[in-house]
C-alpha positions in Angstrom: 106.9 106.8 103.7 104.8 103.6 103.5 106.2 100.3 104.7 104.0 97.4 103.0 104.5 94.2 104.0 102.8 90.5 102.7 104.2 87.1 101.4 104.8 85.6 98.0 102.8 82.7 97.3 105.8 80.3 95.7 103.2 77.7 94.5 101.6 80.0 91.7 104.5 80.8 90.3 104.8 78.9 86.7 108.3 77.3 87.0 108.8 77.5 83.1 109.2 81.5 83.3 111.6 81.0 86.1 114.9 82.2 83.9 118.4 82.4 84.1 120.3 86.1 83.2 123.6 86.6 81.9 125.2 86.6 85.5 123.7 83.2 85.3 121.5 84.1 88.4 117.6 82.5 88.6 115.1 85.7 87.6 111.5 86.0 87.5 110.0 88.8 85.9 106.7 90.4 87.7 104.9 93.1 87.4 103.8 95.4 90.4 100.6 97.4 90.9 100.0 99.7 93.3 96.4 101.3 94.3 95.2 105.0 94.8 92.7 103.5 97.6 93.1 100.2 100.0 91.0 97.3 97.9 88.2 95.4 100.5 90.6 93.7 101.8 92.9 97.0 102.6 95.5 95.5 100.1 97.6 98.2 98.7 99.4 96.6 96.3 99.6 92.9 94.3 102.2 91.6 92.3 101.5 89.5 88.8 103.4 87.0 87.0 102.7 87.4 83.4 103.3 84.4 80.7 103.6 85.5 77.4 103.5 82.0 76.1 100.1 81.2 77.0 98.7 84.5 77.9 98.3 83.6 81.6 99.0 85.7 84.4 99.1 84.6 88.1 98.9 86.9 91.4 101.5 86.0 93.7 101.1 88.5 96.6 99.3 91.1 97.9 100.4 93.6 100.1 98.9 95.6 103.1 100.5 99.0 104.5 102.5 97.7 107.6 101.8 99.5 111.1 104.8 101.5 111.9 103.1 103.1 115.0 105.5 103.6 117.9 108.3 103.5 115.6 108.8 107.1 114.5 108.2 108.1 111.1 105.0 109.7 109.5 102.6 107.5 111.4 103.4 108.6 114.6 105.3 108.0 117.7 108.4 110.4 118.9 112.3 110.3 118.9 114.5 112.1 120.9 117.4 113.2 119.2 119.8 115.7 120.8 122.7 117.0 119.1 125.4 119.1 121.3 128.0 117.8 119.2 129.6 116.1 122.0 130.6 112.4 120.9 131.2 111.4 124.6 134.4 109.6 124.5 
């Protein structure tokens, strides 16, 4: 498992494709890419903003894989789990 973390950059988003769904919630469609390889920056990922209207297309974020060291998990670190089925109350 990856964990990728990075922010959305709110002012590049084009208010007019901001819409609202039946729920009557605010929505924003976007696309998201990921890559095979980390891009010079070591973004793994970006996401995209597309408007049909005029054909534009912003990128909103980009994403980086997060460091999960220490934390268990495929990355590394350890847990110690030990299970004598003795809830200990």
């Amino acid at each position: 498992m990856a964990i990728l973390n990075g922010y959305i950059n709110l002012s590049k988003i084009d208010k007019e494709l901001i819409q609202t769904n039946a729920k009557g919630e605010k929505i924003l469609w976007l696309d998201l890419y990921t890559y095979d390889s980390p891009d010079q920056y070591g973004n793994m990922a970006c996401l995209r903003t597309y408007n049909s209207r005029t054909r534009g297309k912003a990128y909103i974020a980009n994403f980086r894989k997060k460091d999960i060291q220490g934390h268990g998990g495929a990355q590394g670190g350890t847990a110690s789990h030990q299970d004598d089925n003795d809830l200990g109350f």
